[in-house]
TORKOL-4160 file (C-alpha; in steps of 0.2 Angstrom, whole numbers, padded with zeros to 4 digits, m for minus):
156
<pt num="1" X="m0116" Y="0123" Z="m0166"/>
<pt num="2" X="m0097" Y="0119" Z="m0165"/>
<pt num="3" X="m0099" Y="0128" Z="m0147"/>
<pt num="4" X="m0111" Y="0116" Z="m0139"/>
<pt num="5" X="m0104" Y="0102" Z="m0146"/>
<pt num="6" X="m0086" Y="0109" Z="m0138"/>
<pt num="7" X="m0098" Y="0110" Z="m0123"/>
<pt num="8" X="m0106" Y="0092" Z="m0122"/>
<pt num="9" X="m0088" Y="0085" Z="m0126"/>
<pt num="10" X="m0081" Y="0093" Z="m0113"/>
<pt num="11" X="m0096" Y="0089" Z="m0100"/>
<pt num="12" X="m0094" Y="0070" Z="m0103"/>
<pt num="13" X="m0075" Y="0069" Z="m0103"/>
<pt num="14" X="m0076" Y="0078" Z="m0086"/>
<pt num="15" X="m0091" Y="0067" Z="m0077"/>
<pt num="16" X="m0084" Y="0050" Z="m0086"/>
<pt num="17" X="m0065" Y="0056" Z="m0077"/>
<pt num="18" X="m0074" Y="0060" Z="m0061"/>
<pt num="19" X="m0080" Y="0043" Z="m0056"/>
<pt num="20" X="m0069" Y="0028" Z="m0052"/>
<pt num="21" X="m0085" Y="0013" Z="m0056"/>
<pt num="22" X="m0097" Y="0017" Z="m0067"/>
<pt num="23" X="m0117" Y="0009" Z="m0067"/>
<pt num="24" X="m0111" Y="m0002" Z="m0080"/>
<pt num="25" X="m0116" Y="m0019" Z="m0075"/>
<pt num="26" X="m0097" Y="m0022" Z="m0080"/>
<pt num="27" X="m0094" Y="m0037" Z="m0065"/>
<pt num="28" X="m0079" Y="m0029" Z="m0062"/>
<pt num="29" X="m0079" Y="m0025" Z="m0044"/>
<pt num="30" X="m0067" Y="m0026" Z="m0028"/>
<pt num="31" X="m0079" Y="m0025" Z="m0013"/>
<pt num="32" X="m0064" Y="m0028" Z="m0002"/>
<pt num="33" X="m0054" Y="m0012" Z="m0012"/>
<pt num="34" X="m0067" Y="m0002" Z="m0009"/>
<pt num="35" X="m0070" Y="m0006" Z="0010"/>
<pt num="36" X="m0051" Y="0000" Z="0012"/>
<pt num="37" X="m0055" Y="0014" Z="0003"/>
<pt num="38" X="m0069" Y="0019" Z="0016"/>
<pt num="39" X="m0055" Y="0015" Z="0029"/>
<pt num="40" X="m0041" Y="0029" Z="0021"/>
<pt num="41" X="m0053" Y="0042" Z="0018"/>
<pt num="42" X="m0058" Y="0042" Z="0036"/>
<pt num="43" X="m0041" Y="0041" Z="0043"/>
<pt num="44" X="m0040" Y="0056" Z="0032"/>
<pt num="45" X="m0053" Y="0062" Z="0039"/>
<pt num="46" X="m0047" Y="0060" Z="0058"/>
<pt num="47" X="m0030" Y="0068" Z="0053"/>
<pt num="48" X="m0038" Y="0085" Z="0045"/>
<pt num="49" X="m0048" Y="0086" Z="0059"/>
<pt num="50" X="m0033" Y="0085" Z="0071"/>
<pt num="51" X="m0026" Y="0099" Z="0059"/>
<pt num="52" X="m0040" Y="0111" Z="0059"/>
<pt num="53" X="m0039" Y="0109" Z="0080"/>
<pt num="54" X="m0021" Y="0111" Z="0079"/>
<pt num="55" X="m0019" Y="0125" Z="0066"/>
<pt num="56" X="m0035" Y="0133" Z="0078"/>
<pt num="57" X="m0025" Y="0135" Z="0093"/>
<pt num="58" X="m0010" Y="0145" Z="0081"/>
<pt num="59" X="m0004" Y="0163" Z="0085"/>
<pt num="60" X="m0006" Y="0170" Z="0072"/>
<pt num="61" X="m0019" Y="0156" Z="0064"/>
<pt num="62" X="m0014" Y="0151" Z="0047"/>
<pt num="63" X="m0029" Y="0153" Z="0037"/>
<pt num="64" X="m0021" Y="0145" Z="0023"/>
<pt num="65" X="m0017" Y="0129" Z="0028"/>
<pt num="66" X="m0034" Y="0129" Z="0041"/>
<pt num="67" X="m0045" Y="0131" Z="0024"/>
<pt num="68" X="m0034" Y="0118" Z="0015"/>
<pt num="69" X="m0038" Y="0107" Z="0029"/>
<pt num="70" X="m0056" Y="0108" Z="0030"/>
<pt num="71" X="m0057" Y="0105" Z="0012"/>
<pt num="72" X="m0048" Y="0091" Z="0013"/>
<pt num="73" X="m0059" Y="0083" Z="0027"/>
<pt num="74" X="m0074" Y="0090" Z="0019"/>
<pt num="75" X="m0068" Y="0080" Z="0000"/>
<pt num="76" X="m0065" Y="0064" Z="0010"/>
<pt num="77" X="m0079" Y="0062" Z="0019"/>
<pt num="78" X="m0087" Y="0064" Z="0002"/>
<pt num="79" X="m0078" Y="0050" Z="m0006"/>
<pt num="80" X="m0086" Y="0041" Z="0009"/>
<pt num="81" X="m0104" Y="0047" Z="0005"/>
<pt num="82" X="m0099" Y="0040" Z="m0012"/>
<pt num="83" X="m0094" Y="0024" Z="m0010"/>
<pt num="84" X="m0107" Y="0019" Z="0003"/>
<pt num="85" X="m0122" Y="0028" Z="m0009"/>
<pt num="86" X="m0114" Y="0022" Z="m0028"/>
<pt num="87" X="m0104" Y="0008" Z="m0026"/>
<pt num="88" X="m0113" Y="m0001" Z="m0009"/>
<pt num="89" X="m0132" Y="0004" Z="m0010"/>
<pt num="90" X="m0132" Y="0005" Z="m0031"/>
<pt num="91" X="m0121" Y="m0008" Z="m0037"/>
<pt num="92" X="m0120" Y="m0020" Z="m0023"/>
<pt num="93" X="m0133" Y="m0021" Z="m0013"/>
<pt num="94" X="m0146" Y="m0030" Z="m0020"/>
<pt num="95" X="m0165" Y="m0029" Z="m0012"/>
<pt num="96" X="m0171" Y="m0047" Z="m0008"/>
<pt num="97" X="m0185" Y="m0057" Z="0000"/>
<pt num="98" X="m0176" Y="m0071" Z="0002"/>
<pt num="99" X="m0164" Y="m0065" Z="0018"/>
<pt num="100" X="m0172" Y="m0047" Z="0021"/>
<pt num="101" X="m0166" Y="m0048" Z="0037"/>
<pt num="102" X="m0147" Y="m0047" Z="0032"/>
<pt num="103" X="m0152" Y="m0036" Z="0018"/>
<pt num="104" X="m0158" Y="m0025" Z="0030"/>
<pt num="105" X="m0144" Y="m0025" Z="0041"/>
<pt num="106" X="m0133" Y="m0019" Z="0029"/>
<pt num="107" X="m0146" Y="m0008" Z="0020"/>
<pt num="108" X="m0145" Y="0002" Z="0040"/>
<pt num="109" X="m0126" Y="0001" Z="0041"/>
<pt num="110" X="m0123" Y="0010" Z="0026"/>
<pt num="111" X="m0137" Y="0024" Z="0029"/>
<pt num="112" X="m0130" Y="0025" Z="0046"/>
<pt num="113" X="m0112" Y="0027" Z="0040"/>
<pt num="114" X="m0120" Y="0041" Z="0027"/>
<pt num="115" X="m0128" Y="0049" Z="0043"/>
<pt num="116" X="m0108" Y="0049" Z="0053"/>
<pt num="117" X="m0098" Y="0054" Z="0035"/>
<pt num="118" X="m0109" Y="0069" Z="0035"/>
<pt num="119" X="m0108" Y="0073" Z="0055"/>
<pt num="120" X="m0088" Y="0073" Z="0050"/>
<pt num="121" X="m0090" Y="0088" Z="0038"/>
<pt num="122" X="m0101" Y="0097" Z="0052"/>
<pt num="123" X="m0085" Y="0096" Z="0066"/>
<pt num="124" X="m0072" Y="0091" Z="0071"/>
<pt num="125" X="m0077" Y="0080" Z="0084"/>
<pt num="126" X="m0066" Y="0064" Z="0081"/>
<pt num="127" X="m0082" Y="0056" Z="0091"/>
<pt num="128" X="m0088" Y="0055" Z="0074"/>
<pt num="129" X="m0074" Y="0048" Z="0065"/>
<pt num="130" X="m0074" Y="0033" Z="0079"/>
<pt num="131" X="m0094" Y="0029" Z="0075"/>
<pt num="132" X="m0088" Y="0026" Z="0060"/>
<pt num="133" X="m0075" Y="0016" Z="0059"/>
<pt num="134" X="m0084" Y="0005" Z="0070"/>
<pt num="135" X="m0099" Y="0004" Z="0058"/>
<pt num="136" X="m0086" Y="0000" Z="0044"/>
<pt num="137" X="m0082" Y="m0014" Z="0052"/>
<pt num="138" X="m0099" Y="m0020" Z="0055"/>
<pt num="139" X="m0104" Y="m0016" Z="0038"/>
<pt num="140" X="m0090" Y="m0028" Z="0031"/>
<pt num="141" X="m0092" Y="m0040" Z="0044"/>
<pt num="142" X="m0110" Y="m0040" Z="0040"/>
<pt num="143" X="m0106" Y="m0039" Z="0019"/>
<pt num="144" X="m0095" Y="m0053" Z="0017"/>
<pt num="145" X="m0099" Y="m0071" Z="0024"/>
<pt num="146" X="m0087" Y="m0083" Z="0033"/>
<pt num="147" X="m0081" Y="m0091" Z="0017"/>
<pt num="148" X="m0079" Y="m0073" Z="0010"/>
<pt num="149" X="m0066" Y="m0069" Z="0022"/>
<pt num="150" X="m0055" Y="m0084" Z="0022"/>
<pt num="151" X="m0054" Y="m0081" Z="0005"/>
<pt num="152" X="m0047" Y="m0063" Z="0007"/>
<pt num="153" X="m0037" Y="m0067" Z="0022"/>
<pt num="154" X="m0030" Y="m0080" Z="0010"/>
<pt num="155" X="m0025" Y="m0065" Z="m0002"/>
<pt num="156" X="m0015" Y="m0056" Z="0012"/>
């Protein structure tokens, strides 16, 4: 018994320390934070896939530091899919009637950028990267209204 409860302890410390937000309807949120976030991890992204093209060309090719690449691009890309999936779609994004076309707007931004964050883990075609960058701008442009980003402009 003192072995599954070890177990269950050790399980609930490790998913509680893996997630940075929570499904808590806490009200604590940073929309613009996390829209910065999206932007860091992709220019992570873009730099491991420069590496891996690089590192490719190598004689001898260092494995290593290739593999240590491609992880790294392949974590960040996650921590895209993350954001955009928990944070935007499950804690943000509220379905509504009353402007579904907006709602809809941003609902297909965000699956789009889910579609681009994956095509970066299949390549290393900064192609993908640019798609997404733009749609990152679309999305907040689309996300926060004109008073919205006085207000944050404001806090620059």
């Amino acid at each position: 018994m003192k072995y599954l409860t070890a177990i269950a302890l050790a399980l609930v410390t490790t998913v509680s320390n893996v997630y940075a937000h929570c499904e808590i309807p806490c009200g604590i949120y940073d929309d613009e934070m996390r829209i910065s976030m999206l932007r860091e991890n992709l220019t992570t992204v873009e730099k491991a896939m420069k590496q891996i093209v690089d590192l490719s060309k190598g004689s001898p090719v260092d494995y290593n530091q290739l593999v240590r690449w491609t992880v790294n691009k392949e974590e960040h890309a996650t921590k895209i899919q993350h954001i955009v999936t928990q944070y935007f779609m499950t804690q943000r994004l509220k379905p509504t009637n009353s402007d579904r076309k907006a709602y809809e707007k941003k609902l297909s931004l965000l699956h789009e950028m889910l579609f681009y964050a994956m095509k970066t883990k299949q390549s290393t075609d900064t192609s993908h990267v640019e798609k997404l960058s733009t749609l990152i701008a679309e999305f907040y442009e689309a996300y926060f209204g004109e008073a919205e980003k006085v207000h944050l402009e404001g806090h620059h």
